[in-house]
Residue, then its C-alpha position, 0 to 999 in steps of 0.5 A: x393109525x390114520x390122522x384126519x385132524x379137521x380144523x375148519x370151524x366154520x359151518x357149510x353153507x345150507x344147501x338151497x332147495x333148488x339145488x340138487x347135489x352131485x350124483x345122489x343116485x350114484x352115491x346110493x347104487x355105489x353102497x348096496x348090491x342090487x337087483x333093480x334096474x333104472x327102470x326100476x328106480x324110476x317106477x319106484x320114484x313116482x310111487x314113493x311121491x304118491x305114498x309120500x303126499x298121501x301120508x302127508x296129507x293125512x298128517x298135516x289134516x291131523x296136526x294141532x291147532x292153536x287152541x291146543x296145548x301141544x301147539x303152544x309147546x312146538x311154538x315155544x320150543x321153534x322160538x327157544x331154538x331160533x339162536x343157537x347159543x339160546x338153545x344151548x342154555x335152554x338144554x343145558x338147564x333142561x339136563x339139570x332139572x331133576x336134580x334140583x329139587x332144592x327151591x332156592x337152587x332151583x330158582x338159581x340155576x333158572x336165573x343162572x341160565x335164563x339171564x337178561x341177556x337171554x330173556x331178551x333174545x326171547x319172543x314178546x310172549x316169553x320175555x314178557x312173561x319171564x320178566x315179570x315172572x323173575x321180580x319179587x315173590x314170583x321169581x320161586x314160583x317162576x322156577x318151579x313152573x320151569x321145572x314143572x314144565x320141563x317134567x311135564x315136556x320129559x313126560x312126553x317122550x318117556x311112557x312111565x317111570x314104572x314096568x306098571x306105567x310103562x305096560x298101560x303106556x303101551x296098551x294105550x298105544x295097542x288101542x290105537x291099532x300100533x305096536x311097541x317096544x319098550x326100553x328101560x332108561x339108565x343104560x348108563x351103568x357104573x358098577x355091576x351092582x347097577x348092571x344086575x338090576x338093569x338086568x333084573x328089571x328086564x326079567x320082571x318086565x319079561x315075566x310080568x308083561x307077557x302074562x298081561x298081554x295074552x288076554x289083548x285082543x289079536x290086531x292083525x295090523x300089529x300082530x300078523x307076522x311073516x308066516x306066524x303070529x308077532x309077539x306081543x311084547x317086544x323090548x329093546x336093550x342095550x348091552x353096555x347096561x349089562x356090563x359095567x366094564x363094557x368095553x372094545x379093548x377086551x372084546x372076549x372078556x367083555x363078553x363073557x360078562x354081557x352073555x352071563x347075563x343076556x341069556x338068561x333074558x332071551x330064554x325067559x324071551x323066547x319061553x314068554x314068547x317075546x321078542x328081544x332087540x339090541x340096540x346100537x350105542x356108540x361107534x367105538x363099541x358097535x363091532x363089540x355089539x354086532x360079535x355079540x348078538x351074533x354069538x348069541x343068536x348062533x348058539x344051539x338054543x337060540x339059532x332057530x329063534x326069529x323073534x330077536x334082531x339089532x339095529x343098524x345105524x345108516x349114518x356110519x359109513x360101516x352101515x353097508x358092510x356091516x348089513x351085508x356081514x349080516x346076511x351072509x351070518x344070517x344065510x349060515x345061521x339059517x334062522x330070519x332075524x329083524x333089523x331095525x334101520x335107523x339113521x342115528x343120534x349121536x351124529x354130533x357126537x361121533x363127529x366131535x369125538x373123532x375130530x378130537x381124538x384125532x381119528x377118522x370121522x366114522x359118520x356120513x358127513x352131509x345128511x343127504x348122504x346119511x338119508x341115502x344110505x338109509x334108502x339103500x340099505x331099506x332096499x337092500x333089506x328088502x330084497x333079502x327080507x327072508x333073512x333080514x326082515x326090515x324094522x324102518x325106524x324114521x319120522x322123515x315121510x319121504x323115507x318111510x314112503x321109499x320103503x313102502x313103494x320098494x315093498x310094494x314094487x318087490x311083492x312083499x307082504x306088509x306083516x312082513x315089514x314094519x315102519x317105527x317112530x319115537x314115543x311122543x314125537x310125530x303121532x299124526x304121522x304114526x296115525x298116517x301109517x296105520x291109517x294105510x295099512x301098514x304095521x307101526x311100532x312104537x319106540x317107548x323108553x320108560x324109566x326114572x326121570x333123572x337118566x331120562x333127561x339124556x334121552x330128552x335132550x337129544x329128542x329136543x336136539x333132533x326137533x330143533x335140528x335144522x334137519x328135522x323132517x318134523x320141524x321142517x314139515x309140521x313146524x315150518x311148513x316147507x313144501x311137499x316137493x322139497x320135503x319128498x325129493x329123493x336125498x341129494x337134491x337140496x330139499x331140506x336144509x343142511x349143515x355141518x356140525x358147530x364145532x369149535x376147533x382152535x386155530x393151532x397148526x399143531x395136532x396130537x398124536x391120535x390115542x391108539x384105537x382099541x376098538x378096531x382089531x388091527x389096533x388090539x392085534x398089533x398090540x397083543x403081539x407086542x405084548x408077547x413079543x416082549x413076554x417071549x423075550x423076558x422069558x427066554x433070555x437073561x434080563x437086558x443089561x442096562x449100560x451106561x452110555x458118555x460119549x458113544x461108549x457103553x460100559x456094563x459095570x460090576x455093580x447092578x441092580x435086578x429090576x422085576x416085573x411088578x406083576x410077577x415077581x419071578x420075571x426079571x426084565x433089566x439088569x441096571x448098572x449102577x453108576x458112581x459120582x465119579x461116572x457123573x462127572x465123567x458124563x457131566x464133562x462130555x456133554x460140556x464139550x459137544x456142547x459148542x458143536x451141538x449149538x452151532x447146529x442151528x434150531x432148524x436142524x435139531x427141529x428135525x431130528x426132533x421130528x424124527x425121534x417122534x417117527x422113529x416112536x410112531x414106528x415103535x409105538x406098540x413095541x415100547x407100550x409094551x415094554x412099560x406093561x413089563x416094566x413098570x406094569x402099566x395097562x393097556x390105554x395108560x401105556x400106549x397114551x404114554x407112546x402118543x405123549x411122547x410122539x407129541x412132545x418130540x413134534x410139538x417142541x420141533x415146532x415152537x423150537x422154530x417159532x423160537x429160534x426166529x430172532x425178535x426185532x425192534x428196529x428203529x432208524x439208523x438202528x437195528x435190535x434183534x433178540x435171540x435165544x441161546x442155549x444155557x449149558x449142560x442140563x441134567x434131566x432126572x426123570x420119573x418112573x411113572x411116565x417113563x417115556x413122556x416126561x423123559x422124552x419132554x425134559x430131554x427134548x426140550x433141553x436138546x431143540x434148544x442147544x442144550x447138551x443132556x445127562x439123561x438120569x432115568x428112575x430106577x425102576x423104569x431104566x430099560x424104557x429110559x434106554x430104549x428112548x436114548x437108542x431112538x434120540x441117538x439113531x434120529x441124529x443126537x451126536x453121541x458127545x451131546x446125549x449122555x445115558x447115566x442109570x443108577x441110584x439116585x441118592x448116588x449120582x444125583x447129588x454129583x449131577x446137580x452140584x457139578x459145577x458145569x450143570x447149567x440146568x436141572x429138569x427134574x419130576x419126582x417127590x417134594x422131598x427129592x424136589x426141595x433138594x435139588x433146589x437147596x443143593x443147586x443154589x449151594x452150588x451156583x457160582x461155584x467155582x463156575x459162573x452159572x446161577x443153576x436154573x432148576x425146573x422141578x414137578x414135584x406132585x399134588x395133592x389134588x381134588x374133585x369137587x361134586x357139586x349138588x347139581x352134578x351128573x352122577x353118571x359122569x361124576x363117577x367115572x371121571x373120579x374113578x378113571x381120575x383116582x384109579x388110573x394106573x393105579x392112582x400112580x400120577x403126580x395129577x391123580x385124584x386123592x381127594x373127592x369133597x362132595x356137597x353135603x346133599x348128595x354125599x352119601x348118594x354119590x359115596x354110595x355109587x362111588x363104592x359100587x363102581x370102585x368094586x366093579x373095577x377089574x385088578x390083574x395082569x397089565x398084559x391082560x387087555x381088559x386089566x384096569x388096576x394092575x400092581x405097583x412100581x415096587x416093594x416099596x411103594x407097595x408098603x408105603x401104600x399100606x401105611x396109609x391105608x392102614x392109617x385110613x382104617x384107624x381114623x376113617x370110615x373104609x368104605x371100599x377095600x378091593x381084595x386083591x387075593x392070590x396076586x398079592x403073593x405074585x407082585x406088588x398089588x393092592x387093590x383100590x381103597x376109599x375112606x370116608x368121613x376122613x379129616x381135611x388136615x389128617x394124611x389122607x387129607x395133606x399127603x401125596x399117597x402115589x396109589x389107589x387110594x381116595x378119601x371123601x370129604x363132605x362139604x356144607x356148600x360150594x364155597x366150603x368146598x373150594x376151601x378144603x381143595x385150595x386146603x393143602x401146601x400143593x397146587x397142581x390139577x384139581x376139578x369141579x363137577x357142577x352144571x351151575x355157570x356160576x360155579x363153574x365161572x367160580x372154581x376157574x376164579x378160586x381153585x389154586x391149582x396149575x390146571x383146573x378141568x371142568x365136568x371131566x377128567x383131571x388126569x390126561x393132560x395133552x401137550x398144546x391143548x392143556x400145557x401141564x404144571x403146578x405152583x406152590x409146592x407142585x412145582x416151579x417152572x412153566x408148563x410142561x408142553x405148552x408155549x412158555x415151557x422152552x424158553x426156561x432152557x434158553x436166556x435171551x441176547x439182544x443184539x444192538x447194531x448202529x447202522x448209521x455210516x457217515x450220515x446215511x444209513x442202509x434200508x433195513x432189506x439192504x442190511x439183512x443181506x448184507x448180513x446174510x452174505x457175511 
């Protein structure tokens, strides 16, 4: 896995007009195969300025004048779009518009967003106009002018909210001599009851809208094709709205679920005589949709088709090999297809993500590069326009004037090609085209207005881009010689995207990268490595380990795989009280020897576990997958945890190991960290690598010798990490490994009288004990007062506000809830939801829960696998069996025949369940969620802080007040805003609770090692004799004692 961290927040400097950037020309042969020779180039070059001015005359003769209202909407929007935190407000308010129907939330969240510091960044008109507005009994009329507005601006770009309005749309732009595409918004699918209906809606339109359309009058502009008539009706859709649980991790059973329903949609295509094109979503599931139109294009029904095509996005880096896969897929298939080249509009998008996940940035970083490769790859597509019949998607002139002069230069006939543009954006360019003679399609996404603010908001975000061709030439005026230079000279400005990166030296481990198939190779032969092993060999004896020496006792325990009962996976010996003294004993006497070392060295083996489980990583996720039946992602993230707590205490254990000096004259003050002793660290079997690997390591960078106690039920895990700490430069004496019975050995480890300290993640009732017995036990007979750090659960909340995206609320809940199984000490078992939108929520909540796949964790698409154990499988029970008595059961996922194979159960959701009741109050640790209604936001916030713990909670709302308010009122260790509350990262989110969630700083942020040191301060007078030396004089004489 390559780690390309960027920590430069800073902005590139706009490119001057005057400047031309390195090489553009080179750039652009380098990317592409072609025929043309620079004589070639050149011709093409001074007709693509003749093309270019002639379509830009003809749009700026067409634009709006200041007596019209579109003009007074492109004024507001460059006014609002001056500032860039100005045009973040305005967006974010536009999002939330259709949600607030309510007039007094409505009239809140304007004033929430639009606030005096904002009206006064505003021009005259508008602050003028806004102050006014806001006093007295204007204020509501106010607010609803915004929202009508802001309905009335969404409008623009969408064609209707019905197949009806949508078909009248389109006519409308037939009259106007311009084809269409429709697509329908709400791609954004959570269950598969969503994803029939997506599908379904598509049939209805592929049923109804041909019919209408044979009885169009024949328009050659639009109609003529390359040997035959085009068909009419041409639909645009993407393919993760036909599955709800589309992803790259299970490319073949995600598309099995995809083809189910896509080819019934391309037969009832082709028989209407339609054309059918996939769109392109993100990079992460781009291979996934190129496998699958490839697939399906190929097959014997299809394979002579060419009404069918996809979209290639050039500002991806992959763009170039993905077109020339294409043509060589198309050369075998035989039959053309259609490529629509855009250059894309999630730039910002895949940039964050990839910076954040710590991956290589998959997009052209400079946009010169991204136009570029645009006019590349429309060259390329038009030397092979027999096969791969070029769609132009752009409303920048000068590209759609490169593809008009390459055309003409190569003899391609004009239905042959077409030039596309957005719904709503840019009409007097799509007048230009038309008016010279070439065929213009329209992109034109219908559908209701509440999925359709997404499309909006990235429709606003590319005009008020400082990259808009339209902003620059319609808005902005900028000359026709910098609005036609060819890419790379500094005709419009450019800049890098404003990403906000913290200064830490310290980057995460990057997750593992399903999408890629080296990624999902490595980890299924890992995968059936570890089957292999369990199938053909005697389960792995578990020993325990003090002082270098392993002993396999008499006295075992058989751990199974909780996915199938038949397959054992470790025999664990048991250890005795009196084996805990013996290990208590050995760590006490290296531990001198392992303190002397110095936090430098230790630092460094830390750093070399960390590589040792990098090598490892595949290898040990699969391990967790048999042991303790995790999934793919939760299993290799546990890997990535691991690596993180290894790298990031190495580093803070250096920070820490520099002493703290306050000198004064004559007297030198150093403060210095020292170990506390002996730690014994009890360990969990739900993160059976991570929080072993944080407790332990933190425990040993600071000087600590260790008793390693893991779960029972994750004990071979345990060993694996104990082999790697050992193999990285532990010494034997300072690192002991002591499986067994915690009720066994756990009370002898923590009342030792030697143990120093306790590190311990696990239940309340284990937790609570430990305190009783070490404070029993401190002083006694040893001088030591026991320190005791303990993570001790939640009973954590996700609270809904009436304003939340529902598309992003759901899947945060059902990843937060069902995640391993709901198997988290931060998982969410309670949703309170606002009174408004309860049953809206609950019933979109029901139908993702129910589309959730339960199987094998070995099985690459599995989200729900089993849980730990018999025990845990029949606690679970109780309480769902206590939810069916005294609450609604909305959702019971039958899990069937794997019931009887291992310990699975399937997700659960009850509502109208009681705040103070168990299902309320008590740490579940499984799949099941109760739904709670609150009457307003405070209610809210009352019934999450309503419980004895306070470990994660999270809020959903795009209220700023209320949002500024849940960070202020939530009782909760940490609080997550409009995401996930499950997936903390060591560094960016330092994890722990207080109350009865846990004591101690948290895990993996600053504080966390100082619990494991006591600080000495050391004070040395250095006045001699009336003089005293320079304070560099006395350091080395330090130094040289």
């Amino acid at each position: 896995m390559t780690l390309n961290p960027r920590g430069d927040a800073a902005k590139k400097p706009v490119q001057s007009a005057a400047v031309c950037l390195p090489t553009p020309n080179s750039f652009s042969a380098a990317l592409f195969p072609s025929q043309l020779l620079p004589v070639d180039r050149e011709r093409i070059e001074a007709n693509v300025q003749g093309i270019g001015r002639g379509l830009l005359n003809r749009a700026l003769a067409r634009q709006p004048s200041p007596v019209s209202p579109e003009w007074w909407v492109q004024q507001a929007g460059e006014w609002a779009t001056h500032d860039d935190a100005l045009k973040i407000r305005l967006f974010r308010l536009i999002d939330c518009m259709p949600m607030l129907e309510d007039p007094v939330s409505l009239n809140r969240h304007v004033r929430e967003y639009i606030d005096d510091e904002t009206i006064r960044a505003l021009p005259n008109p508008l602050r003028l106009a806004l102050q006014a507005a806001r006093s007295g009994v204007l204020a509501p009329l106010a607010a609803r002018a915004v929202r009508a507005a802001t309905l009335a601006q969404a409008r623009r770009f969408i064609a209707g909210t019905t197949p009806l309005e949508a078909s009248r749309a389109a006519f409308e732009e037939r009259r106007l001599h311009r084809g269409f595409t429709l697509d329908l918004l709400g791609e954004a699918v959570t269950s598969e009851t969503e994803a029939d209906a997506y599908a379904a809606a598509y049939s209805h339109l592929l049923q109804e809208l041909p019919e209408i359309a044979a009885h169009w009058v024949y328009d050659a502009l639009v109609d003529a094709g390359p040997g035959a008539p085009l068909p009419r009706v041409n639909v645009s859709l993407k393919l993760s709205a036909l599955d709800s649980q589309y992803d790259a991790i299970d490319p073949q059973g995600t598309t099995n679920r995809v083809l189910a329903r896509l080819r019934p949609l391309w037969r009832l295509a082709r028989a209407q005589h339609a054309q059918v094109h996939i769109d392109m979503e993100s990079y992460a599931t781009k291979d996934l949709a190129l496998a699958i139109f490839k697939q399906i294009a190929s097959e014997e029904e299809f394979r002579d088709w060419p009404h069918c095509g996809i979209v290639v996005q050039c500002y991806l880096r992959d763009a170039p090999k993905d077109l020339m896969d294409l043509l060589e897929w198309a050369r075998t298939r035989g039959t053309p297809i259609w490529v629509r080249l855009v250059k894309g509009a999630y730039w910002d998008y895949e940039t964050i993500h990839a910076q954040a996940a710590g991956w290589p940035v998959p997009v052209w970083e400079e946009k010169w590069q991204t136009d570029a490769c645009f006019e590349a790859a429309t060259t390329f597509l038009l030397e092979h326009a027999q096969l791969l019949r070029p769609a132009l998607g752009s409303h920048n002139v000068r590209s759609l004037a490169h593809g008009m002069a390459v055309a003409e230069h190569l003899g391609i006939r004009r239905e042959a090609i077409e030039m596309q543009m957005l719904y709503g954006m840019g009409d007097a360019e799509k007048e230009a085209v038309t008016a010279a003679g070439w065929r213009m399609r329209v992109y034109m996404p219908y559908g209701q207005l509440v999925p359709g603010m997404a499309y909006l908001v990235r429709r606003l975000l590319e005009n008020s881009s400082n990259e808009s061709f339209l902003r620059a030439g319609f808005i902005q005026h900028v000359s026709s010689d910098a609005l036609l230079a060819p890419p790379g000279c500094g005709a419009m400005p450019t800049a890098a995207a404003n990403v906000a990166v913290g200064g830490s030296a310290f980057a995460n481990e990057p997750l593992s990268d399903f999408s890629l198939l080296s990624v999902r190779s490595s980890m299924q032969k890992a995968v059936e490595r570890q089957r292999m092993h369990l199938s053909h060999e005697q389960p792995t004896v578990v020993p325990v380990v003090i002082n270098g020496k392993r002993e396999e006792l008499a006295d075992r325990f058989l751990r199974h795989d909780p996915a199938d009962h038949s397959r054992q996976v470790a025999a664990v010996c048991a250890a005795n009280p009196e084996l805990a003294c013996r290990a208590v004993a050995a760590v006490v006497k290296a531990l001198p020897a392992w303190s002397a070392s110095g936090y430098a060295h230790r630092a460094g083996v830390l750093r070399a576990t960390g590589a040792i489980l990098e090598r490892q990583r595949f290898d040990l996720a699969a391990l967790q997958v048999f042991e303790v039946g995790k999934p793919w992602r939760e299993a290799d993230a546990e890997v990535a945890e691991a690596i993180d707590f290894c790298n990031y205490y190495a580093q803070e254990a250096l920070k820490l190991g520099q002493p703290r000096r306050h000198d004064v004259a004559g007297e030198e003050n150093r403060t210095e960290y020292i170990p506390r002793g002996a730690t014994v660290v009890i360990a969990p079997w739900n993160f059976p690598l991570a929080i072993l690997t944080g407790m332990t390591t933190a425990a040993l960078v600071t000087g600590n010798t260790v008793v390693m106690k893991p779960a029972e039920q994750s004990s071979l895990v345990a060993l694996r990490l104990f082999e790697i700490l050992l193999e990285a430069g532990v010494p034997a004496g300072a690192l002991a490994f002591l499986p067994g019975r915690g009720e066994s050995v756990g009370p002898a480890l923590v009342g030792h009288p030697d143990t120093a300290i306790v590190a311990f993640t696990g239940s309340r009732t284990v937790g609570l004990a430990i305190h009783a017995l070490a404070a029993a036990t401190s002083g006694n007979p040893s001088p030591i007062v026991k320190r005791v750090l303990a993570e001790m659960g939640g009973k954590n909340a996700i609270i809904i506000d009436d304003d939340a995206d529902l598309d992003e609320a759901v899947v945060a809940v059902v990843q937060s809830a069902f995640g391993f199984q709901g198997q988290k000490c931060s998982a969410c078992s309670r949703v309170i939801v606002i009174d408004r939108i309860h049953d809206a929520f609950v019933k979109r909540l029901s139908q993702a829960v129910q589309s959730l796949r339960v199987g094998l964790p070995e099985e690459a698409g599995t989200r729900i696998g089993p849980l730990v154990d018999e025990a845990a499988r029949d606690r679970v029970q109780a309480f769902i069996e206590h939810g069916r008595q005294t609450c609604r059961e909305v959702v019971a996922v039958d899990v069937g025949a794997l019931g009887k194979q291992g310990w699975f159960i399937g997700p659960h959701v009850f509502a109208d369940a009681d705040p103070t009741g168990l299902l309320g109050q008590e740490e579940i640790f499984g799949p099941v969620l109760a739904v709670f209604r609150a009457r307003d936001f405070e209610h809210a916030i009352q019934m999450a802080n309503g419980t004895s713990y306070a470990l994660t909670a999270g809020v959903f709302s795009r209220s700023p007040a209320h949002l500024k308010r849940a960070g202020a009122a939530l009782a909760a260790g940490n609080i997550y805003l409009n995401r996930a509350i499950t997936g903390a990262m060591v560094g960016r989110q330092p994890f722990g609770g207080y109350r009865l969630s846990g004591a101690g700083s948290q895990a993996g942020g600053t504080d966390y090692l100082r619990q494991f040191v006591v600080a000495q301060t050391i004070t040395e007078n250095t006045l001699r004799r009336g003089f005293a030396p320079t304070h560099a004089a006395n350091a080395e004489l330090r130094d040289n004692d």
